[in-house]
C-alpha positions as CSV (number, residue, x, y, z in Angstrom):
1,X,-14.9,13.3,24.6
2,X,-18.6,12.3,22.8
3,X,-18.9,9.0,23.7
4,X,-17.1,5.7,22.7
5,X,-14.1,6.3,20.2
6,X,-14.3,5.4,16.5
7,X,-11.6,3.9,16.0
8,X,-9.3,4.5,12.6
9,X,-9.2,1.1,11.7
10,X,-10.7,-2.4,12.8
11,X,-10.3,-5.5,11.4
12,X,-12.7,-7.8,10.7
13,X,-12.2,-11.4,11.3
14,X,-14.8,-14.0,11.8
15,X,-15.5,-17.7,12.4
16,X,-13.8,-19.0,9.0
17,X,-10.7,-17.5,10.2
18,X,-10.7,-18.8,14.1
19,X,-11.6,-22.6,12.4
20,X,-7.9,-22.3,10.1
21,X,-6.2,-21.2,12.4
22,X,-7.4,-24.4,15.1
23,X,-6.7,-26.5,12.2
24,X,-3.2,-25.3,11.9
25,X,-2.2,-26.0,15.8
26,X,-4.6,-29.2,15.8
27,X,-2.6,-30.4,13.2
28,X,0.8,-29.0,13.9
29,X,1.3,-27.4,10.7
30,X,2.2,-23.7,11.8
31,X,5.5,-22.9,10.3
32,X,5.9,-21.9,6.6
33,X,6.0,-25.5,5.2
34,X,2.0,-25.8,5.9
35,X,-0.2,-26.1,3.0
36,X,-2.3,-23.2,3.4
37,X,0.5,-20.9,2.2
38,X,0.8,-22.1,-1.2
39,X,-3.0,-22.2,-1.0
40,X,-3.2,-18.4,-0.2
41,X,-0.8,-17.7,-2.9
42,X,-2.9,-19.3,-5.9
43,X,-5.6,-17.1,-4.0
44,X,-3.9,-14.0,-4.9
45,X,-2.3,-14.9,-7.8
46,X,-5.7,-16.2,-9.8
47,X,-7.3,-13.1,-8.0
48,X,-5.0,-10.7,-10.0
49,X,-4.5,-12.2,-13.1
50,X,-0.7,-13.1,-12.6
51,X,0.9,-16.3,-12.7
52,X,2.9,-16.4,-10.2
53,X,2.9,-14.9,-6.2
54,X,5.5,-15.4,-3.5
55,X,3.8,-15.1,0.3
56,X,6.3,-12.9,2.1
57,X,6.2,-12.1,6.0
58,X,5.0,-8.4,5.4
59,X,4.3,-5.7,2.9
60,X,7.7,-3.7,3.7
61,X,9.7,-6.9,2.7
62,X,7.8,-8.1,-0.3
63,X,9.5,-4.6,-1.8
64,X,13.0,-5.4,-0.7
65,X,12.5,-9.0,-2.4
66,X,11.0,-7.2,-5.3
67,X,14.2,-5.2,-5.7
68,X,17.0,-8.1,-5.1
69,X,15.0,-10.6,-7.8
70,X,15.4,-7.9,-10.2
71,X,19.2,-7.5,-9.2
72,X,18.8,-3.8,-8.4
73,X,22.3,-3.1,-6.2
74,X,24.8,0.0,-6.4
75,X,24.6,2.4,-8.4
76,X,21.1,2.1,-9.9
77,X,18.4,4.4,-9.3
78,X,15.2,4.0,-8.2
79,X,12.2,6.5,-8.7
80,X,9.7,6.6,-6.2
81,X,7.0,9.2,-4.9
82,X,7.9,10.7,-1.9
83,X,4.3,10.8,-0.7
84,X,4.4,7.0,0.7
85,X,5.7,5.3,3.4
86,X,9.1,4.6,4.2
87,X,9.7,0.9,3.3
88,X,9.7,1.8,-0.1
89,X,12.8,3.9,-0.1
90,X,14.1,1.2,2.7
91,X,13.7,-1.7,-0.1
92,X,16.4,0.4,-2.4
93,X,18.3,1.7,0.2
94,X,19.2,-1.4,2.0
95,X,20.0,-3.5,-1.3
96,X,22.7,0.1,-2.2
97,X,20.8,1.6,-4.5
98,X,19.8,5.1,-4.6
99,X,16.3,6.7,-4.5
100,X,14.8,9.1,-6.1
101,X,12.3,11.2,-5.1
102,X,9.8,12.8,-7.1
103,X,6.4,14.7,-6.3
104,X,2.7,13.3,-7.1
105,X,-0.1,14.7,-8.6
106,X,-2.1,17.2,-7.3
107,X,-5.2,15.5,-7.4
108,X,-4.7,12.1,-7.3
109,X,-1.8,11.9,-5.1
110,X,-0.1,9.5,-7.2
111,X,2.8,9.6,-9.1
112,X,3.0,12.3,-11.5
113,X,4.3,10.9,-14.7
114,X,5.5,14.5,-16.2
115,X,8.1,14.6,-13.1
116,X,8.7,10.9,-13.6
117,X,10.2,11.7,-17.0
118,X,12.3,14.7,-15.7
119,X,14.0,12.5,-13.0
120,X,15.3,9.7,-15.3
121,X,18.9,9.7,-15.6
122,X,21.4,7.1,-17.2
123,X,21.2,5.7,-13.9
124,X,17.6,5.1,-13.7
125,X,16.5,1.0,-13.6
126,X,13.2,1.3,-12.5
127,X,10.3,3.4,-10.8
128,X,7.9,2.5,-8.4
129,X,4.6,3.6,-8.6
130,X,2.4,3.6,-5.2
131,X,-1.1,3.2,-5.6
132,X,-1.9,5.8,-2.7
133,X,-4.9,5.2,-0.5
134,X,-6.5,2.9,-3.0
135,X,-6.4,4.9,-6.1
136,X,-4.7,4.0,-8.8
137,X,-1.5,5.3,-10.8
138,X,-1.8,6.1,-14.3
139,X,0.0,3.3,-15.1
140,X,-0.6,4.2,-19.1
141,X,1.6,7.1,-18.6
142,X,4.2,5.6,-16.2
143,X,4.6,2.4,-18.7
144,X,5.2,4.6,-21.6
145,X,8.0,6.8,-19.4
146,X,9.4,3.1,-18.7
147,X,9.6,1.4,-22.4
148,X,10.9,4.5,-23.7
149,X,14.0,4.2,-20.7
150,X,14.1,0.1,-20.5
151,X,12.8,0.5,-16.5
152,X,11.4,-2.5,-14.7
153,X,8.1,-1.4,-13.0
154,X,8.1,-2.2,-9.2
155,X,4.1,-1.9,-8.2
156,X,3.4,-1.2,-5.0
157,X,-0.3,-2.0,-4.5
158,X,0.0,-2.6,-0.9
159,X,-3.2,0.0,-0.3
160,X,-4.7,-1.2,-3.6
161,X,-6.0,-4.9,-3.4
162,X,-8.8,-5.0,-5.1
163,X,-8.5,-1.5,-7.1
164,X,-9.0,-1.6,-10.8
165,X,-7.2,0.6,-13.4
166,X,-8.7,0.5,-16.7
167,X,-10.4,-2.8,-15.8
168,X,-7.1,-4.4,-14.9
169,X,-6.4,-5.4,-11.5
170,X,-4.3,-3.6,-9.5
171,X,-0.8,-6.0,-8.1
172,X,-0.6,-7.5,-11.4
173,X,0.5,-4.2,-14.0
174,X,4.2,-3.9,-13.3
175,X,6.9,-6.4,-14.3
176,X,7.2,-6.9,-10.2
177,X,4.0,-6.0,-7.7
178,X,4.0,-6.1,-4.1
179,X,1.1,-6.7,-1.7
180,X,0.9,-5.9,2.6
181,X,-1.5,-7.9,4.8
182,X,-1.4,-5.9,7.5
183,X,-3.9,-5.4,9.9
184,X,-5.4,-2.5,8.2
185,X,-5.1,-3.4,4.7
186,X,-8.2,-5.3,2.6
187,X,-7.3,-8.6,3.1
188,X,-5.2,-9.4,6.6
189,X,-2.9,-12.5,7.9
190,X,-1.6,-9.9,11.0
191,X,1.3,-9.2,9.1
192,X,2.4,-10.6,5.9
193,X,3.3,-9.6,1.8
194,X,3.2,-10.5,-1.1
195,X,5.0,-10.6,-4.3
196,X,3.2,-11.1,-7.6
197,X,4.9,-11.3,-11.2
198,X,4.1,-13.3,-14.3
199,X,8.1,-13.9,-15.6
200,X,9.1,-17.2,-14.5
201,X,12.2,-16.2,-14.0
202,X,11.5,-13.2,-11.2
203,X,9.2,-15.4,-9.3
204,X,11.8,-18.5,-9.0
205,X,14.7,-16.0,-7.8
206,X,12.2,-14.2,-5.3
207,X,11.5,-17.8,-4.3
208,X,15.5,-18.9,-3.5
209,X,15.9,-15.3,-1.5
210,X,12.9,-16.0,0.5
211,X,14.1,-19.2,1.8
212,X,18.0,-18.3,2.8
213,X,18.9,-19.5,-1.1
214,X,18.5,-23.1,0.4
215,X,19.2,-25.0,-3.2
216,X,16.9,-27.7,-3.7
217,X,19.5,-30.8,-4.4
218,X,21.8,-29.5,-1.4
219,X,19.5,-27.8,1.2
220,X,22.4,-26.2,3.5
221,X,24.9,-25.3,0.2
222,X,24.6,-21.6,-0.4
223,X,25.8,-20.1,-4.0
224,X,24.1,-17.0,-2.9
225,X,23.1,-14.8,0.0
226,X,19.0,-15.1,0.6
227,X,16.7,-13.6,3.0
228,X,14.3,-15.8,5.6
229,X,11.1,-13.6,4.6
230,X,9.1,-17.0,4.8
231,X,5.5,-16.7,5.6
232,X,4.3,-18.7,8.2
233,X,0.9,-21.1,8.3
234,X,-1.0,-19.6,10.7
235,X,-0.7,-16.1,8.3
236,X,-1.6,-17.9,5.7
237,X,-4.4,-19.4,7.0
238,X,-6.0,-16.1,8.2
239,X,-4.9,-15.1,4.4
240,X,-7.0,-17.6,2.6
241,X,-10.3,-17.2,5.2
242,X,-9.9,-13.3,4.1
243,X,-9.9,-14.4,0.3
244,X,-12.9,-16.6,0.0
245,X,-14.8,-13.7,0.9
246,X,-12.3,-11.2,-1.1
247,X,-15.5,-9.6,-3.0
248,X,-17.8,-8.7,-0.2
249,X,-14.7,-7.3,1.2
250,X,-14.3,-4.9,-2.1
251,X,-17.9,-4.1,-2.0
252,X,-17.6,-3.4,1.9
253,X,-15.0,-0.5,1.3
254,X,-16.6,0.6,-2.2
255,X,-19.4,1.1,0.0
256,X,-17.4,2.8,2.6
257,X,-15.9,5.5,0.0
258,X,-19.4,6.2,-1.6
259,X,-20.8,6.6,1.5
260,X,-18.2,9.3,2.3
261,X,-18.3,10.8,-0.9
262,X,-22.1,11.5,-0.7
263,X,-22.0,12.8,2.4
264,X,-18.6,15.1,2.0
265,X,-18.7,16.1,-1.5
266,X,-20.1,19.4,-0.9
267,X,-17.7,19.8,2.0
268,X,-16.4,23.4,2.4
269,X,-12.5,23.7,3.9
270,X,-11.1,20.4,2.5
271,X,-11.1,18.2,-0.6
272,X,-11.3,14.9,-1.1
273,X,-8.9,12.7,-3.2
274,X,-9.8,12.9,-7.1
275,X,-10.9,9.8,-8.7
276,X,-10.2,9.4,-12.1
277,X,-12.8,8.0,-14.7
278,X,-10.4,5.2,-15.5
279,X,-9.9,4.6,-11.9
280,X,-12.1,2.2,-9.7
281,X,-10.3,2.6,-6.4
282,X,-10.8,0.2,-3.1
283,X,-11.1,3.5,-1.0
284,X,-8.5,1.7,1.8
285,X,-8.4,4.8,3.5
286,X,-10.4,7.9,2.9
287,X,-8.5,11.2,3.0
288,X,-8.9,14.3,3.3
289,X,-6.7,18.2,2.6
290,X,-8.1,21.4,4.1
291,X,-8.1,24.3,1.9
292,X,-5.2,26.9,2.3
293,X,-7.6,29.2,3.9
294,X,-8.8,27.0,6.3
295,X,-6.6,28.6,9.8
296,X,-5.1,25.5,11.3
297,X,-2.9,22.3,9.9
298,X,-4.2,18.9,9.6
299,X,-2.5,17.8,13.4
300,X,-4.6,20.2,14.8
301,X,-7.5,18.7,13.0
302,X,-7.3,15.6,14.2
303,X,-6.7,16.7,18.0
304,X,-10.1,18.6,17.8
305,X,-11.8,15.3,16.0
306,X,-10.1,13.0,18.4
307,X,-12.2,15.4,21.4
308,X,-15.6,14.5,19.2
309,X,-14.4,10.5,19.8
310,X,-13.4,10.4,15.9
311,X,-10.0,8.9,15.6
312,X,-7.9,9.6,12.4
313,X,-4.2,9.7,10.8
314,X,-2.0,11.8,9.4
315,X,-0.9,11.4,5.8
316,X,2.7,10.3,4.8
317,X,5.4,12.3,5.9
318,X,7.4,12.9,2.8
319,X,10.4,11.0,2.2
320,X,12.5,14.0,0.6
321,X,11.8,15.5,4.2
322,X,12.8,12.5,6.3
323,X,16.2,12.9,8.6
324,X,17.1,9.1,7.9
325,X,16.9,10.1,4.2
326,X,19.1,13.2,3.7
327,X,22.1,11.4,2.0
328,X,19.6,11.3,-0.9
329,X,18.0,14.7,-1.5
330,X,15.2,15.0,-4.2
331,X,16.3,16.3,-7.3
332,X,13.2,18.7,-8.1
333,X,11.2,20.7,-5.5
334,X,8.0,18.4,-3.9
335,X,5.8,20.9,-3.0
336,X,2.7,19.0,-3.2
337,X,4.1,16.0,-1.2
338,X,5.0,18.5,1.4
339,X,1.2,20.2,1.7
340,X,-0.2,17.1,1.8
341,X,2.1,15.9,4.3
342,X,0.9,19.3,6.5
343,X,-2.7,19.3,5.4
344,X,-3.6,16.0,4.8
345,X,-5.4,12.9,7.1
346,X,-7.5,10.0,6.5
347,X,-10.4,9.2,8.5
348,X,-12.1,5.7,10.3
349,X,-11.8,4.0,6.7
350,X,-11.6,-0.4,8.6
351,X,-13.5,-2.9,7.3
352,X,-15.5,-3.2,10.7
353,X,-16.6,0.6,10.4
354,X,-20.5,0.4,10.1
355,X,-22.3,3.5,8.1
356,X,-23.8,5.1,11.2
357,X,-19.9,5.5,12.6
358,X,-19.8,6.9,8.8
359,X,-22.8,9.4,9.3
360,X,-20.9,10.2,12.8
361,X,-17.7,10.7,11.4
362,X,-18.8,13.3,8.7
363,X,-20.6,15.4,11.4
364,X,-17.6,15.5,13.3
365,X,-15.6,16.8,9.9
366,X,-18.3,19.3,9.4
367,X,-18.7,20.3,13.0
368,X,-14.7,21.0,13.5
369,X,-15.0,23.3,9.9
370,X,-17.5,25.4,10.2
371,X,-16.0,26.2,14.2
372,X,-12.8,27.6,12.1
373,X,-9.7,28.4,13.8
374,X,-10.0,27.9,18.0
């Protein structure tokens, strides 16, 4: 191996964040009562446009929340993308309803709205569009699918903090959005979620499940069955350090993706993810898909980066292809999910990556290319 690894992702966290977090174990306040939680959410909330935001313990439960406030249970159907990770069909499948998978567009790798259409059924309550990698979904076209069907719109923009569509901030278009924190997203408490809405009504239910349904004039009298999905201080804390420099962070991976894009865009063997003239994505990671001709899949890419030091990822597995997931089979063929899925990985794309590590990892992509098969 050629020297120190490159890791795929690295945080980074500075002085603001170890000061909130001493405050919060100098002054006891560590559990999810402590002030900088509610703090962090008016962060996010006036960040996105949206009136209201619910600090969650992580991205994968900010989604099942999303789906209990809007009383989604058996029987209803859920679209989703199978290119995305597996909490979003764990969200509908542990609340008993049913997901439905559906392909994404060639390009993009988002939702493809055509197929969105197709899959709607009586069934149908709602879709979930995943803003993949950073780029947006053409939420135009999804909204349209959704009014004429009377869906709710579950967002996830868990990869898409700080992403614009149309000029419109990304976590605050559906009737429901959901954030992640984690370690390798723009803005990090560790762990930790988000959900975001501007009805009053959605952000007050998501607020009883959080907290176990505690009801405020009898704290340990349950009318309903609640989740402890509470956010804690010390997340929080980490949370609001990350959001008073929210911009720069923005910039930092704008800077990242056109940096890549300069240096790859003439790349021969694989393409890069299309961005849209109404899209400004937050590049969270930066993928890429050999070409069909190119004589080996995207696993053993990454072995032959990972000998040049250069760390990377495969893309999504698709969901219509997981084992857990077979008692609900897509109801059209995903053949783009599953290329992607076979073709598909993202390169060193943290916040700590510095643009010679950049300038390193393209040589390694170009090196491994023009060698061809092994």
């Amino acid at each position: 191996m050629a020297g120190a690894v490159i890791p795929v992702n690295e945080p980074l966290l500075g002085a603001r964040e170890k000061q909130l977090l001493a405050e919060c174990i100098d002054t006891g306040w560590v559990s999810s009562d402590g002030p900088r939680v509610r703090q962090f959410e008016e962060q996010v909330a006036a960040s996105l446009g949206v009136k209201h935001a619910v600090a969650v313990s992580n991205g994968t439960v900010a989604l099942e929340l999303a789906v209990a406030a809007l009383g989604l249970g058996p029987g209803d159907e859920v679209i989703i993308p199978s290119h995305t990770i597996i909490s979003c069909a764990l969200a509908v499948v542990r609340r008993g309803a049913t997901p439905v998978f559906v392909d994404v567009d060639p390009d993009t790798w988002t939702l493809d709205p055509v197929l969105l259409e197709r899959a709607v059924t009586p069934r149908t309550r709602a879709v979930m569009p995943v803003h993949i990698y950073g780029h947006p979904c053409d939420m135009d076209a999804i909204e349209a699918v959704a009014r004429r069907h009377k869906l709710f719109i579950i967002e996830d923009a868990a990869e898409a903090q700080g992403a614009l569509y149309k000029g419109r901030a990304c976590g605050g278009l559906g009737d429901v959005s959901t954030l992640s924190f984690y370690a390798n997203k723009l803005v990090t408490t560790g762990e930790g979620g988000m959900l975001l809405t501007s009805q009053d009504h959605l952000a007050a239910q998501a607020r009883l499940l959080r907290n176990l349904c505690f009801l405020p004039e009898q704290r340990f009298l349950h009318q309903e069955l609640g989740y402890n999905f509470r956010m804690t201080n010390l997340q929080a804390a980490l949370g609001v350090a990350q959001m008073e420099r929210v911009d720069q962070l923005v910039e930092t991976k704008r800077a990242m993706g056109a940096r890549y894009t300069q240096r790859l865009k003439g790349l021969h063997g694989a393409a890069m993810q299309t961005v849209r003239t109404w899209a400004a994505p937050v590049f969270w990671v930066f993928g890429l898909v050999l070409d069909d001709a190119v004589p080996m899949d995207a696993r053993r890419w990454a072995q032959r980066l990972m000998a040049l030091g250069i760390q990377t990822r495969p893309f999504f597995w698709p969901l219509h292809e997981q084992p857990a997931l077979q008692a609900w089979p897509a109801p059209q063929p995903c053949p783009v999910t599953s290329r992607l899925a076979r073709r598909g990985l993202y390169l060193p794309s943290g916040m700590a990556l510095t643009p010679h590590q950049a300038d390193q990892v393209c040589d390694a992509v170009e090196q491994t290319l023009r060698a061809g098969a092994p």
